[in-house]
C-alpha positions as CSV (number, residue, x, y, z in Angstrom):
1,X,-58.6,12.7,-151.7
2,X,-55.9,15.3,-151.4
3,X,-54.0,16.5,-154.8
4,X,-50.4,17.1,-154.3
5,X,-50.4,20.0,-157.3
6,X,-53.5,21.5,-155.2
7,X,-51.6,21.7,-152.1
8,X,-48.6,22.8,-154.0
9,X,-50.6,25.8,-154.9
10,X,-51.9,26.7,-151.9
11,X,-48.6,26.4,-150.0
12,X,-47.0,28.9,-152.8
13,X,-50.2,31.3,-152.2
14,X,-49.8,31.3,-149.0
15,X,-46.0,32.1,-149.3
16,X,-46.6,34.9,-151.0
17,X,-49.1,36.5,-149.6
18,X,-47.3,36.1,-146.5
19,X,-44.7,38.1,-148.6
20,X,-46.5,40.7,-148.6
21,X,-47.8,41.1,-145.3
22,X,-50.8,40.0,-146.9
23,X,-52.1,42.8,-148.5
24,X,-53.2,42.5,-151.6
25,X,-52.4,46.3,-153.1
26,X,-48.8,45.4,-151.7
27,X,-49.0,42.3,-153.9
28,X,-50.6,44.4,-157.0
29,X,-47.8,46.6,-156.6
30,X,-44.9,44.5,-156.9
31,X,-46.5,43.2,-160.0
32,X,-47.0,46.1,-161.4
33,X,-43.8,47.4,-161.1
34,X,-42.3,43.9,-162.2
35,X,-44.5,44.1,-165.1
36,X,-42.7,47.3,-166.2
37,X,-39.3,45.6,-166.4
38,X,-40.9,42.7,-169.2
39,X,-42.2,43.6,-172.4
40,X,-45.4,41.8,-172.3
41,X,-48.2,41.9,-169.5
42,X,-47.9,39.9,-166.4
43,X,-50.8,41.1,-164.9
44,X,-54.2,42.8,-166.4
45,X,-57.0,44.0,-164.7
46,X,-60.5,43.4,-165.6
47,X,-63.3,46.1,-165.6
48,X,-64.6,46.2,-162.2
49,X,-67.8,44.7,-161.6
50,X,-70.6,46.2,-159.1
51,X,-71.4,44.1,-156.3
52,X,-75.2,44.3,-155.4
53,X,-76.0,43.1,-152.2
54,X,-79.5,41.2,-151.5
55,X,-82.3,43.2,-150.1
């Protein structure tokens, strides 16, 4: 069964990654610099985690 808000999401992911050539630091960017112009945050960034791959 296919959800019409799911696929709503997807299509406007997919527009704007396509935006942005698909790159995500293009995408961080943008929000970034958008963020500057609003008072509160539009985008935060949590602590990076380590990625440990199986042995």
């Amino acid at each position: 069964m296919k959800d019409p808000i799911i696929e709503d999401i997807h299509k406007a992911r997919a527009k704007l990654s396509a935006r942005f050539g698909h790159d995500v630091s293009a995408l961080g960017a943008f929000l970034r610099k958008e963020q500057k112009k609003h008072k509160g945050k539009l985008v935060s960034f949590a602590e990076k985690r380590t990625i440990i791959k199986p042995a």
